[in-house]
C-alpha positions as CSV (number, residue, x, y, z in Angstrom):
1,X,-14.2,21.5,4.0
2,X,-16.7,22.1,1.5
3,X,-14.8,22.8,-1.6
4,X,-11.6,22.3,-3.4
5,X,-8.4,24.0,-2.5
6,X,-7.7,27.2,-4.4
7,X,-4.3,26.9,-6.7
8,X,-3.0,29.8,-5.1
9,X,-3.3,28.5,-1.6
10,X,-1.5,25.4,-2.8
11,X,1.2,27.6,-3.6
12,X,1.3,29.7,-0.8
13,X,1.8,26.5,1.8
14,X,4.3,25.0,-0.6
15,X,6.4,28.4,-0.4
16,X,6.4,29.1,3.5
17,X,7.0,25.2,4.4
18,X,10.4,25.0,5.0
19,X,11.1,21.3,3.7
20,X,14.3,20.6,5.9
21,X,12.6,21.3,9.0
22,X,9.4,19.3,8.2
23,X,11.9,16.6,6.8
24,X,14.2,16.6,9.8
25,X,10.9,15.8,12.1
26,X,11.1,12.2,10.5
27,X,14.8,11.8,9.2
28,X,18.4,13.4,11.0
29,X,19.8,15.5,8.5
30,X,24.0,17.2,8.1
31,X,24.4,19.8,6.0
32,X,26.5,18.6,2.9
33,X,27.3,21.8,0.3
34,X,23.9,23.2,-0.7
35,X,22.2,20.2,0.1
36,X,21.3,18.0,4.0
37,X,21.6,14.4,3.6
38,X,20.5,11.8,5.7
39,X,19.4,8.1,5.9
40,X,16.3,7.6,3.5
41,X,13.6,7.1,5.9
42,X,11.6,5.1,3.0
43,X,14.2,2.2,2.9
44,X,16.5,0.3,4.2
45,X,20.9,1.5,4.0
46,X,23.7,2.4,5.7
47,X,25.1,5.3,4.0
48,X,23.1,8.2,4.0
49,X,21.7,8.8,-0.1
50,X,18.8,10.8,1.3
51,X,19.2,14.4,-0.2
52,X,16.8,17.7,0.8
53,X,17.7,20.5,-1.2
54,X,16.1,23.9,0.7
55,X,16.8,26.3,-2.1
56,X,14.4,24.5,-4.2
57,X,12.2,22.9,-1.4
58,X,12.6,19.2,-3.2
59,X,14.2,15.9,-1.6
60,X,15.6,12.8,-3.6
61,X,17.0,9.5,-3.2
62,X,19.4,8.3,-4.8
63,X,19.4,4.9,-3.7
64,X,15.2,4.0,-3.9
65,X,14.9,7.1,-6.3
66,X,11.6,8.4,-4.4
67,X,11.5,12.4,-4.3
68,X,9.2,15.0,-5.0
69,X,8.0,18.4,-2.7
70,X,7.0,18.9,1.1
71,X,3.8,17.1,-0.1
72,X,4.9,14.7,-1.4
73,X,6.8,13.9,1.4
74,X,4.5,14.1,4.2
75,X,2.0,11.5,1.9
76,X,4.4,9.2,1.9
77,X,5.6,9.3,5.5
78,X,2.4,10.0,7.0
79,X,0.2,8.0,4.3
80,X,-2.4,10.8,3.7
81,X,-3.9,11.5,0.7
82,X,-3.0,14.5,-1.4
83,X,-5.6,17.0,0.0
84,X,-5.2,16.0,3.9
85,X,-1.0,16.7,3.5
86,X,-2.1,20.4,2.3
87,X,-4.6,20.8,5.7
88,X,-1.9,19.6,7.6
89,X,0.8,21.5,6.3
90,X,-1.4,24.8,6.3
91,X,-2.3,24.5,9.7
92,X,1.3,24.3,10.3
93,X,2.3,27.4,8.5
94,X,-1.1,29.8,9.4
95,X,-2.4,29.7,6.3
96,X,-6.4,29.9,6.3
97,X,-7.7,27.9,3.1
98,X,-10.0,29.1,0.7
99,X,-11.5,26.5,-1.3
100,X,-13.1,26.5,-4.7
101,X,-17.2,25.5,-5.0
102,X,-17.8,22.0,-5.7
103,X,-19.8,21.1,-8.7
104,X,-23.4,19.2,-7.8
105,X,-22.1,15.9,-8.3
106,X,-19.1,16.5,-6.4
107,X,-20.9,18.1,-3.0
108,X,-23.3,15.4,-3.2
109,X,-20.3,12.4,-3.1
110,X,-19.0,14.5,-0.2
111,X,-21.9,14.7,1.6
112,X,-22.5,11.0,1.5
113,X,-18.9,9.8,2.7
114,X,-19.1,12.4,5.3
115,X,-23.0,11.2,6.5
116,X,-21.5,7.5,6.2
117,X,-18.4,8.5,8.1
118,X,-20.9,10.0,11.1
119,X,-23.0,6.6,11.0
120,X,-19.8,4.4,11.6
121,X,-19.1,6.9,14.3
122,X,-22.5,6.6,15.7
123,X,-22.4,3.1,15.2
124,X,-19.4,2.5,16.6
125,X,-20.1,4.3,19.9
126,X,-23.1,2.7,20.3
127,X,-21.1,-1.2,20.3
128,X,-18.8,-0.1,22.0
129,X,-21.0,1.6,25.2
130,X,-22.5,-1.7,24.7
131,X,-19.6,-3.6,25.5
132,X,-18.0,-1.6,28.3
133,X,-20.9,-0.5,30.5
134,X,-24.5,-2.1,29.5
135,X,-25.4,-5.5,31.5
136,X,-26.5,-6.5,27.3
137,X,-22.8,-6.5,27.0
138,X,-21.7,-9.0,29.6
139,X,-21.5,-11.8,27.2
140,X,-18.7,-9.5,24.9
141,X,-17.2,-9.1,28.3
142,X,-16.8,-12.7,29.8
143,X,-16.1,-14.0,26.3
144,X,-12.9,-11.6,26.2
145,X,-11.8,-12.2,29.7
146,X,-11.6,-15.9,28.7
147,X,-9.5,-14.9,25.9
148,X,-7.5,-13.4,28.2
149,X,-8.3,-9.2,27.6
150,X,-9.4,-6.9,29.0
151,X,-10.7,-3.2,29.2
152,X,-7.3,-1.8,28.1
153,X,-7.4,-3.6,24.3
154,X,-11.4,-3.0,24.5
155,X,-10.4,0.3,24.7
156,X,-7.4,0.9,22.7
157,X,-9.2,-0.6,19.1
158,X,-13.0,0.6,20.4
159,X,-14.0,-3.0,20.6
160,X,-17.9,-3.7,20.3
161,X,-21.0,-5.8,21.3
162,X,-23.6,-6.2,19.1
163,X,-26.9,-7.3,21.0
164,X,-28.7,-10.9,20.4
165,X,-31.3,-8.6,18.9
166,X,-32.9,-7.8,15.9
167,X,-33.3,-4.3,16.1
168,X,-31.0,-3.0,18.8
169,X,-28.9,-0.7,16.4
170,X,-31.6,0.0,14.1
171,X,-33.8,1.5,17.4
172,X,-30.7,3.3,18.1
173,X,-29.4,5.2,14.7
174,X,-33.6,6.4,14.2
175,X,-33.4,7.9,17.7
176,X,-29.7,9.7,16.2
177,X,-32.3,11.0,13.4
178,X,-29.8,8.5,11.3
179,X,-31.4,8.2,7.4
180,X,-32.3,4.2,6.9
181,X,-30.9,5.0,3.6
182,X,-27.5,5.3,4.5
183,X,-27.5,2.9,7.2
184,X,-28.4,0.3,4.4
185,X,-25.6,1.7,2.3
186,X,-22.9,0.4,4.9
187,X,-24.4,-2.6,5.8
188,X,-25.5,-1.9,9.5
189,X,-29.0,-2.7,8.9
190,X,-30.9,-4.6,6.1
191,X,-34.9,-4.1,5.1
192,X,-36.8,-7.3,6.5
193,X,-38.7,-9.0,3.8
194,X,-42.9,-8.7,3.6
195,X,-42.5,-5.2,5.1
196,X,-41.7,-6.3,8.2
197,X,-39.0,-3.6,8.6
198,X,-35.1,-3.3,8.7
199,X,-33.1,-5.6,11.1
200,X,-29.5,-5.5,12.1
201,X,-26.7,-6.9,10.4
202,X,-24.6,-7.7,13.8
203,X,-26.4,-9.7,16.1
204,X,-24.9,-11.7,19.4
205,X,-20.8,-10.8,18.2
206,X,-18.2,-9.4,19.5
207,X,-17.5,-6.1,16.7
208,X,-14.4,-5.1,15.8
209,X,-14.1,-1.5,14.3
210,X,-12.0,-1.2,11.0
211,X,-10.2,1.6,10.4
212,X,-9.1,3.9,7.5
213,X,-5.5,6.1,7.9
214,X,-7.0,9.1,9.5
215,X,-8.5,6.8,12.0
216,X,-12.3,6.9,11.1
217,X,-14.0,3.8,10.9
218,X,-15.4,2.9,7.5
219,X,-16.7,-1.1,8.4
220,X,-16.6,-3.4,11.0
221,X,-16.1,-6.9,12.0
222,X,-18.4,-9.5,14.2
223,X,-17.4,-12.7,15.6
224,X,-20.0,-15.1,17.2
225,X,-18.9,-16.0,21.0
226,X,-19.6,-19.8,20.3
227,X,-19.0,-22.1,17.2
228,X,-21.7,-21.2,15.4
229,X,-21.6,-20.5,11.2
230,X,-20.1,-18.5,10.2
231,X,-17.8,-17.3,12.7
232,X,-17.1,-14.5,11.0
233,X,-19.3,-11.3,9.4
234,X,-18.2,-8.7,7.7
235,X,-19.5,-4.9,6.8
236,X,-20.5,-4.9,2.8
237,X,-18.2,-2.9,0.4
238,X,-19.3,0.7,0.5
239,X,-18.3,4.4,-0.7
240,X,-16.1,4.4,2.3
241,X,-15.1,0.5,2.2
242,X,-13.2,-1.2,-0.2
243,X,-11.8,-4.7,1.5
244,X,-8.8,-4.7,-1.2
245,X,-7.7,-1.6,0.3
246,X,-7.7,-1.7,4.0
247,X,-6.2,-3.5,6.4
248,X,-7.5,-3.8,10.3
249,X,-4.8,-2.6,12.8
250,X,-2.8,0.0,10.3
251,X,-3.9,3.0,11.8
252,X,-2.7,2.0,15.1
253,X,0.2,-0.1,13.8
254,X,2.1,2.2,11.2
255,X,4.6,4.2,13.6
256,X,5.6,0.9,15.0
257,X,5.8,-0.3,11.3
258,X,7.8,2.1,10.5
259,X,10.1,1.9,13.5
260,X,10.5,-1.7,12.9
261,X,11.3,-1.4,9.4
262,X,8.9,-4.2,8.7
263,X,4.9,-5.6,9.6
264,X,3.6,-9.2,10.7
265,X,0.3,-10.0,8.4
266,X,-1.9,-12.1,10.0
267,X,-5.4,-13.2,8.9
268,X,-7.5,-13.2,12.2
269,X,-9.0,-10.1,14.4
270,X,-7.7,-12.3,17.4
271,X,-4.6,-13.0,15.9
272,X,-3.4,-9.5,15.9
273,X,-4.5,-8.5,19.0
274,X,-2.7,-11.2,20.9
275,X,0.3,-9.9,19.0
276,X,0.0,-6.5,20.3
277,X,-0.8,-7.7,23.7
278,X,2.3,-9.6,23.6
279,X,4.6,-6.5,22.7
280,X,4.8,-6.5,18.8
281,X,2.7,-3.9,17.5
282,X,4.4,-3.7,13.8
283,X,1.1,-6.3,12.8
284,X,-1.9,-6.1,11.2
285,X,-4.9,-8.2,9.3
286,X,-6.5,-8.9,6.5
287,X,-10.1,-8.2,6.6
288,X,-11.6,-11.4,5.6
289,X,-9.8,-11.4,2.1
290,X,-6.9,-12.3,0.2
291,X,-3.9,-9.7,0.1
292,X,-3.9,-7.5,-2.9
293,X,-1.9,-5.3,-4.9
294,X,-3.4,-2.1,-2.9
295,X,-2.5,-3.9,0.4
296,X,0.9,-4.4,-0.7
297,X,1.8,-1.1,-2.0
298,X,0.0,0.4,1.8
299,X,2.2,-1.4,3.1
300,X,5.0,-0.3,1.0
301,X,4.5,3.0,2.4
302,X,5.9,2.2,5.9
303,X,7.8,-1.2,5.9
304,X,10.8,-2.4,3.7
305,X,9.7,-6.6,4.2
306,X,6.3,-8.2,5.2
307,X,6.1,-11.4,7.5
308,X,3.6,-13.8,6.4
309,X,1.6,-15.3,9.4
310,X,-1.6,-17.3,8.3
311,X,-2.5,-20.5,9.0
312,X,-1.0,-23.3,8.3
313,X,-3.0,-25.8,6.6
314,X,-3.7,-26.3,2.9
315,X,-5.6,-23.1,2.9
316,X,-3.5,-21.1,4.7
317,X,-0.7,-21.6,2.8
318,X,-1.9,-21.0,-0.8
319,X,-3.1,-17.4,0.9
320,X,0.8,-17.2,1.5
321,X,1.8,-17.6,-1.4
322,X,-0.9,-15.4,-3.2
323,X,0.3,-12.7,-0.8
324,X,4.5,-13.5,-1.7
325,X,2.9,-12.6,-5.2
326,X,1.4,-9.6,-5.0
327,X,4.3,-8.2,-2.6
328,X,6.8,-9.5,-5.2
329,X,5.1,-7.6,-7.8
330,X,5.4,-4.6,-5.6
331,X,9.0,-4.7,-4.6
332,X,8.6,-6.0,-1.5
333,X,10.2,-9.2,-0.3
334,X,8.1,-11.6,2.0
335,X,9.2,-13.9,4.5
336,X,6.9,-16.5,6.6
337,X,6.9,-17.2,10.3
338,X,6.4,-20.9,10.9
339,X,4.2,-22.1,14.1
340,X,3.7,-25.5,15.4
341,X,1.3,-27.4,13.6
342,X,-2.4,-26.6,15.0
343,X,-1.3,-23.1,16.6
344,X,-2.2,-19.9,15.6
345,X,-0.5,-16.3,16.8
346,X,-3.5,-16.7,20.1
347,X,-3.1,-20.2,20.8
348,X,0.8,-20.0,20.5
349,X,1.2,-16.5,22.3
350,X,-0.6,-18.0,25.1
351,X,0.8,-21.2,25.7
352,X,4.4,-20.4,24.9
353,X,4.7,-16.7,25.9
354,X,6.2,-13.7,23.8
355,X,9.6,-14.9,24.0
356,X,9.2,-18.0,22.1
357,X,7.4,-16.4,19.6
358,X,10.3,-13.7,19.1
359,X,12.6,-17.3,18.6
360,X,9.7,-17.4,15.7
361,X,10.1,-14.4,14.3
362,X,13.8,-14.3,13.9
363,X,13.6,-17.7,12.6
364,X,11.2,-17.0,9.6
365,X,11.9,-17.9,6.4
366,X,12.3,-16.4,2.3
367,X,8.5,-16.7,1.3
368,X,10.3,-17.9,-2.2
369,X,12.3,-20.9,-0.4
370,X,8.6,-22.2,0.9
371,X,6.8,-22.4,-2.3
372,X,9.8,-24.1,-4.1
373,X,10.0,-27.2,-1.4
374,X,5.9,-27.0,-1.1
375,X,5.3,-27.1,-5.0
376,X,7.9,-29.5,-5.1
377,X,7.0,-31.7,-2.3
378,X,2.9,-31.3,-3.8
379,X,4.2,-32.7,-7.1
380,X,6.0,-36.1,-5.5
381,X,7.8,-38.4,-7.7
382,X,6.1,-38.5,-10.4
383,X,8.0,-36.6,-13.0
384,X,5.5,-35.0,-15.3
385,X,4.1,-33.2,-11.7
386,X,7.9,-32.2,-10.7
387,X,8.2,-30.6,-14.4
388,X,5.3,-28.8,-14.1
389,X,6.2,-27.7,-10.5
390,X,9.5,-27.0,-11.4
391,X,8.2,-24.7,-14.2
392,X,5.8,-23.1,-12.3
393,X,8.5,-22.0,-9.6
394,X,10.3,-20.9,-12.2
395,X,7.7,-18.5,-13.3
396,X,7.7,-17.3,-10.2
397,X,11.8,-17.2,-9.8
398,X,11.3,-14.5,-12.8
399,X,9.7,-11.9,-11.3
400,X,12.5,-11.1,-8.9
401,X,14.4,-8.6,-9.5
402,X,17.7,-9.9,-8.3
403,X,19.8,-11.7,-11.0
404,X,21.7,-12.9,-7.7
405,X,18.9,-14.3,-6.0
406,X,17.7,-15.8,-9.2
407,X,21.0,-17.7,-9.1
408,X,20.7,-18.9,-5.8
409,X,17.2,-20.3,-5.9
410,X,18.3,-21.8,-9.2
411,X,20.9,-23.9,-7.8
412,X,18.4,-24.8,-5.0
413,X,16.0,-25.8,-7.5
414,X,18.4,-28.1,-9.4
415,X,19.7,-30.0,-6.2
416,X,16.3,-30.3,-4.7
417,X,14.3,-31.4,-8.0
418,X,17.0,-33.3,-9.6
419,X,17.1,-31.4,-13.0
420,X,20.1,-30.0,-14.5
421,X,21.4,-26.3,-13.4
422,X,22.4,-25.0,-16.5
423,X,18.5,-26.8,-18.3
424,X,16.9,-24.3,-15.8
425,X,18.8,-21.4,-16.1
426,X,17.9,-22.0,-20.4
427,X,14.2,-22.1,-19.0
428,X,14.5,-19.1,-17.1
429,X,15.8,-17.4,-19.8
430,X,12.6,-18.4,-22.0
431,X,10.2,-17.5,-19.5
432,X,12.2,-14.1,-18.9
433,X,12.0,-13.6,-22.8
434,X,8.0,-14.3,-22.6
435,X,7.7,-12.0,-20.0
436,X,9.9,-8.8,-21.2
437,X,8.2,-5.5,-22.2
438,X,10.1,-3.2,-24.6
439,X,12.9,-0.3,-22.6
440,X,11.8,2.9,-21.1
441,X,14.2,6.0,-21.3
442,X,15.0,6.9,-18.1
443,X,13.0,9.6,-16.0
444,X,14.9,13.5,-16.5
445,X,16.7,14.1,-13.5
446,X,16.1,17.4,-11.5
447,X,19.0,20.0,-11.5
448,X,22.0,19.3,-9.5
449,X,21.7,15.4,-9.9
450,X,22.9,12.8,-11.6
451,X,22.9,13.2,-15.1
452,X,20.9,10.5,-16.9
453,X,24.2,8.8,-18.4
454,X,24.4,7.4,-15.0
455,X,20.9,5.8,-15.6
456,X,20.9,2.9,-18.5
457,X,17.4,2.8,-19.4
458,X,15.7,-0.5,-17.9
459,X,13.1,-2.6,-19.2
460,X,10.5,-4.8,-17.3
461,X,9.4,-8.3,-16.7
462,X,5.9,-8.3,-15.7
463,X,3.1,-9.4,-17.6
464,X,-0.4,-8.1,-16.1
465,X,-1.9,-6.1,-16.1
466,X,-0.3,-4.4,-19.1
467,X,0.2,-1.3,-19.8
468,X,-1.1,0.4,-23.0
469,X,1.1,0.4,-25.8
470,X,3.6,2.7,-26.3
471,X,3.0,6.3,-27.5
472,X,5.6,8.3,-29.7
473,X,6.0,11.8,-27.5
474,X,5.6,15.6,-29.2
475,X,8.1,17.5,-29.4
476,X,7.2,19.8,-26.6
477,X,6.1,17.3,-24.3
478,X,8.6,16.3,-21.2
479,X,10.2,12.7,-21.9
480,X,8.6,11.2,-19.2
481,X,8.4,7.1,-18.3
482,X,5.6,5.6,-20.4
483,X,3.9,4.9,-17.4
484,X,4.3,8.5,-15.6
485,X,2.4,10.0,-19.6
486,X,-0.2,7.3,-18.8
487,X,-1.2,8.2,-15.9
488,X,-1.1,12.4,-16.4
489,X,-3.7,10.8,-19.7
490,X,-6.1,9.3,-16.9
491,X,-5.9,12.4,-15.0
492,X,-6.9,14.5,-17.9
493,X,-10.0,11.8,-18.9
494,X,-11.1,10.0,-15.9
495,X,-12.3,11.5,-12.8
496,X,-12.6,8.2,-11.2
497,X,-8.8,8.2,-11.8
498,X,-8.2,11.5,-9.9
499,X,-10.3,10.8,-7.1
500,X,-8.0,7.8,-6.5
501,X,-4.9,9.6,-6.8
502,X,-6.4,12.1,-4.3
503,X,-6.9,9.1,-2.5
504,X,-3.7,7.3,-2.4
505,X,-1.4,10.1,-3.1
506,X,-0.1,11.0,-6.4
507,X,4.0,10.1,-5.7
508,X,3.2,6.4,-5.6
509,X,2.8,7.0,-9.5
510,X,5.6,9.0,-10.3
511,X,9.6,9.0,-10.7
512,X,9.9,12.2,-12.2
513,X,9.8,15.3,-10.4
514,X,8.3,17.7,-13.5
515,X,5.6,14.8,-13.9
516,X,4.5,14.8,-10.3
517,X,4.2,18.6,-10.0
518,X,2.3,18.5,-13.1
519,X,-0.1,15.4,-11.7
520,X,-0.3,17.5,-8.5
521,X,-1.4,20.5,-10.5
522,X,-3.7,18.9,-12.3
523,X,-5.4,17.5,-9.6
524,X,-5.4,20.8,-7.3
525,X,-7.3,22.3,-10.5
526,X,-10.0,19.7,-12.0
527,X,-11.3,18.0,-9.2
528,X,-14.1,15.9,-10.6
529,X,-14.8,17.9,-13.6
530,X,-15.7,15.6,-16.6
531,X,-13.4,15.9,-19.3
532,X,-15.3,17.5,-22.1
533,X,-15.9,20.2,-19.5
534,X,-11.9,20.6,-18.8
535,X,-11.2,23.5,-21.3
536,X,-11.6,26.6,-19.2
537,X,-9.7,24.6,-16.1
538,X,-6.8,24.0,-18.3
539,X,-6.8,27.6,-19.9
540,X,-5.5,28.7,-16.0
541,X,-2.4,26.7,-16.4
542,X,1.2,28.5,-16.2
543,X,2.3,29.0,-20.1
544,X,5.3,26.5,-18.9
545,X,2.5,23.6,-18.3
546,X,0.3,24.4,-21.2
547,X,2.4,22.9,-24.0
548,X,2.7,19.3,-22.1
549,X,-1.1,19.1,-21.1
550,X,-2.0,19.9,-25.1
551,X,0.5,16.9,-25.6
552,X,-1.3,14.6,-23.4
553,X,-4.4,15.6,-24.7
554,X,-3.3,14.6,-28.3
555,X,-3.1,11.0,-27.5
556,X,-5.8,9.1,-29.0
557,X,-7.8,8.0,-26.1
558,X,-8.1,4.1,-27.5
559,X,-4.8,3.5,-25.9
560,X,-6.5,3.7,-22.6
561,X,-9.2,1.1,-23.1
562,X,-9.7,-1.1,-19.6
563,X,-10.5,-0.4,-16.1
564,X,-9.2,3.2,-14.6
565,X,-7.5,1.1,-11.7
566,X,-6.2,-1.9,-13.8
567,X,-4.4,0.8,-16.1
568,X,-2.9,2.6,-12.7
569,X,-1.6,-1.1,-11.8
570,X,0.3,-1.5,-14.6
571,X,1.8,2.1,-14.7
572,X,2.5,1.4,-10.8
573,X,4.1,-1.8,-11.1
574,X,6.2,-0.7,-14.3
575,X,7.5,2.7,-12.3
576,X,8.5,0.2,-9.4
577,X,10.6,-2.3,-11.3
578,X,12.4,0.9,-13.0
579,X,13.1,2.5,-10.2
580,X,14.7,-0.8,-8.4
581,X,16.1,-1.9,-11.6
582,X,17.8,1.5,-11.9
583,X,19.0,1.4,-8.1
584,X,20.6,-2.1,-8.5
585,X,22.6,-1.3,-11.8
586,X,23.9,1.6,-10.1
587,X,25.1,-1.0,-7.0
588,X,26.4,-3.0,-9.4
589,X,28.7,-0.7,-10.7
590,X,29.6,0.5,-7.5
591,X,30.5,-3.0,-6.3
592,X,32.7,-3.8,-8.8
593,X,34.4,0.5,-8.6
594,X,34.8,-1.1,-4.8
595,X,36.8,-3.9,-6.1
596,X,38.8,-2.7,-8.0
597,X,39.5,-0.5,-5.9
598,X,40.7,-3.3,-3.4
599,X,38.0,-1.8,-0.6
600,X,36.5,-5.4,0.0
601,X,35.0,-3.6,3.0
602,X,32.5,-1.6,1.1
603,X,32.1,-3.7,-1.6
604,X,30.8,-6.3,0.6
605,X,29.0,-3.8,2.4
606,X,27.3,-3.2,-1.2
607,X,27.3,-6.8,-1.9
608,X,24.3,-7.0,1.4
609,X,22.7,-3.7,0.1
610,X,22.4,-5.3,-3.8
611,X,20.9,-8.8,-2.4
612,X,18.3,-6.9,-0.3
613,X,17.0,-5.2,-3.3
614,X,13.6,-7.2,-4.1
């Protein structure tokens, strides 16, 4: 596609989708009144709080809160981006898209991610020929028969060779009329210095292609066949590769993921392979960086808990617990497998077989539990180290979002670093106090829900990255959360911040349903105009959406000072904890309806629900 999509079309595939079928692909719905519920396919319960209305074409959950339209539902399931769920859905329904005419800028960025994607393609094909049928290859081959695989895993992630050569791929891509230019721009080749001509990037390694959600491959991965330095290369950062944001093995791991109900992170190329091989597919890897805040809230998108498998020396488990961070901060709750000393997921896999590791696996424990007897075991007996441990635990202990949990880790803390229970629950109190933001009013519910009595506002604990502060709302603008009016504000000034919510899908950012048809209408219509260029766009807004937009627009643009992305984190993270904050208040008010009730059945049924909440 060369364009954007025209508004109308947009509406036109919105009205002929019928959301109950599309939603009954993914989740088994009963009819209940006007409404089909079912079990909410984007976590975890036993009682079905999943509702799809088909008069009004919306679903909700009551128990993780998510909802929004049948686009917002295939993003989230399928974890495509706002404009791929409309292609898909249109092809669906028969409706031909028409798309509006890109500005300059904007057919020239398109241009270049789709020459880049056609490079890795070309690329791609070429290592992997390489590997599977040229006698240049046999040292790719022989190096993974040792390893133990074979032409089915080859095949099955597109596995490459690249050539002891200098110019092997650079020969090739000139022959496929391939610009230098944008070979350079991902890294495949590099110029040679006193004009002695470009030269390949991967030379004598085995290449493993890295993949985005549709499947293309945006970088790749090259491991020498010896010990040599360094034993691992990767593909520079480009327009179609950010590291922070992909993980190797996704693409081909997410139904499983989703299946499972949970992934296994692992750090190596290898060490996810052998996994697979060995019949757990729900894993994938980090390519050769730490996990971030985007890799947790990918992950979010299929899995309700993340299994932490690096290594485990000194390095391997501070990248643990940087990872048990930035899942906590994302609602996600992290446990970590423990292998024998010296084995990793190949080694082990191999010498003890799948069934040993599945002993592993059920066997793994709270990420949380870990860093308490690490830091504590680091700090010794000296007691201004076991202080300081003790207080950084608790730092950590405050970001979780069960007051139960809290409780139970406190008592752990106490026995296991000798100080009094009642001294650390004072400290956790400070710390919680340091780290509190001020309440947000509750999102508006949609018609025929709860009414937002049953919703006590909420307040957060995080601390970065902050959000800007608080704004007092018009009159006539929608009493959204502080972070939903945040965002619409980037969406209105930054491009950059469009094209990543295009990107990522804009219902990771939004509890309210008249917010996220607003943020999906906004994006539909602007594209990558700059924003003093925005005023005939926003004249073809409904009347209903002008009077919120002018709102937005009245904010004085200081409050959103910092990065686009840093500002989207904070509005991300603070939309998270209210939404689980909200969903464990209402638990706890069920759990004690339950016991008064004398139905210690459910209560303790709500009791295992409440503790899960992360």
């Amino acid at each position: 596609m060369s364009g954007q999509i025209a508004d109308g079309k947009i509406n036109e595939v919105r009205e002929r989708v019928d959301i109950v079928e599309l939603v009954s692909q993914y989740v088994s719905l009963k009819r209940s009144g006007a409404n089909h519920m079912g079990l909410c396919p984007f976590h975890a319960e036993k009682s079905p709080s999943f509702s799809v209305h088909a008069g009004r074409q919306f679903f909700h959950c009551f128990g993780c809160g998510v909802g929004g339209d049948v686009f917002s539902f295939l993003m989230k399931i399928e974890g495509l981006a706002f404009p791929d769920a409309i292609r898909r859905l249109a092809e669906r329904v028969g409706v031909e898209l028409e798309e509006r005419q890109l500005s300059p800028e904007e057919e020239r960025r398109q241009q270049q991610r789709e020459r880049l994607f056609r490079v890795n393609e070309i690329a791609a094909d070429y290592f992997h020929q390489l590997l599977m049928e040229q006698p240049q290859g046999e040292p790719g081959r022989q190096y993974l028969k040792q390893r133990g695989y074979g032409r089915k895993a080859a095949n099955e992630f597109q596995l490459g060779y690249a050539a002891d050569s200098w110019e092997g791929l650079t020969r090739h891509l000139q022959q496929q009329n391939v610009a230098a230019e944008d070979a350079r721009t991902l890294g495949l080749i590099r110029p040679g210095k006193q004009e002695r001509g470009d030269y390949d990037l991967f030379r004598g390694r085995l290449l493993f292609p890295i993949s985005d959600l549709s499947g293309r491959v945006v970088a790749f991965g090259g491991r020498v066949l010896d010990d040599s330095k360094p034993k691992y290369i990767n593909s520079p950062e480009s327009p179609i590769y950010h590291k922070g944001q992909v993980l190797f093995g996704l693409y081909q791991a997410r139904q499983a993921m989703r299946q499972a109900g949970e992934v296994i992170l692992v750090e190596g190329y290898f060490d996810q392979l052998a996994l697979c091989r060995a019949g757990f597919p729900q894993v994938v890897a980090t390519c050769g960086t730490a996990l971030t805040s985007d890799h947790a809230r990918l992950l979010k998108r299929y899995v309700q808990k993340v299994l932490l498998l690096f290594d485990q020396d000194a390095a391997g488990k501070q990248a643990t617990f940087k990872a048990m961070a930035a899942l906590q901060d994302e609602g996600l709750p992290a446990a970590v497998i423990e292998l024998p000393s010296g084995e990793d997921p190949d080694s082990f896999v191999q010498k003890q077989g799948a069934e040993a590791f599945g002993q592993c696996l059920a066997q793994a424990r709270p990420a949380m539990d870990l860093f308490m007897e690490e830091s504590l075991a680091a700090a010794g007996s000296d007691v201004a180290e076991r202080v300081r441990a003790a207080e950084t635990i608790l730092e950590r202990l405050s970001g979780l979002p069960s007051e139960l949990e809290q409780d139970l880790y406190l008592k752990a803390l106490a026995e296991r670093s000798g100080i009094d229970l009642q001294l650390l629950k004072q400290k956790l109190a400070e710390v919680a106090r340091r780290t509190s933001r001020p309440r947000e009013a509750p999102a508006p519910p949609a018609v025929e829900y709860p009414a937002p009595a049953e919703y006590p506002p909420v307040g957060d604990s995080y601390s970065e990255p902050p959000l800007p502060p608080a704004v007092e709302s018009p009159p006539d603008q929608p009493q959204w959360l502080r972070g939903e009016e945040m965002v619409l504000c980037l969406l209105l000034r930054e491009p950059e911040a469009r094209q990543l919510l295009m990107d990522e899908g804009a219902a990771e950012y939004f509890r309210s349903p008249a917010a996220l048809a607003l943020a999906e209408r906004l994006l539909a219509l602007l594209g990558d105009t700059p924003a003093d260029q925005l005023a005939p766009l926003i004249a073809k807004l409904d009347p209903e959406e002008l009077p919120p937009v002018k709102a937005l627009l009245q904010i004085d643009p200081a409050l959103l000072s910092g990065g686009v992305r840093e500002i989207l984190a904070g509005c991300r993270q603070s939309l998270a904890r209210n939404s689980r904050k909200q969903r464990r208040e209402e638990l706890l008010k069920q759990i004690r309806a339950a016991e008064q009730a004398g139905d210690v059945a459910r209560a303790k049924e709500l009791m295992d629900e409440f503790t899960k909440q992360k």
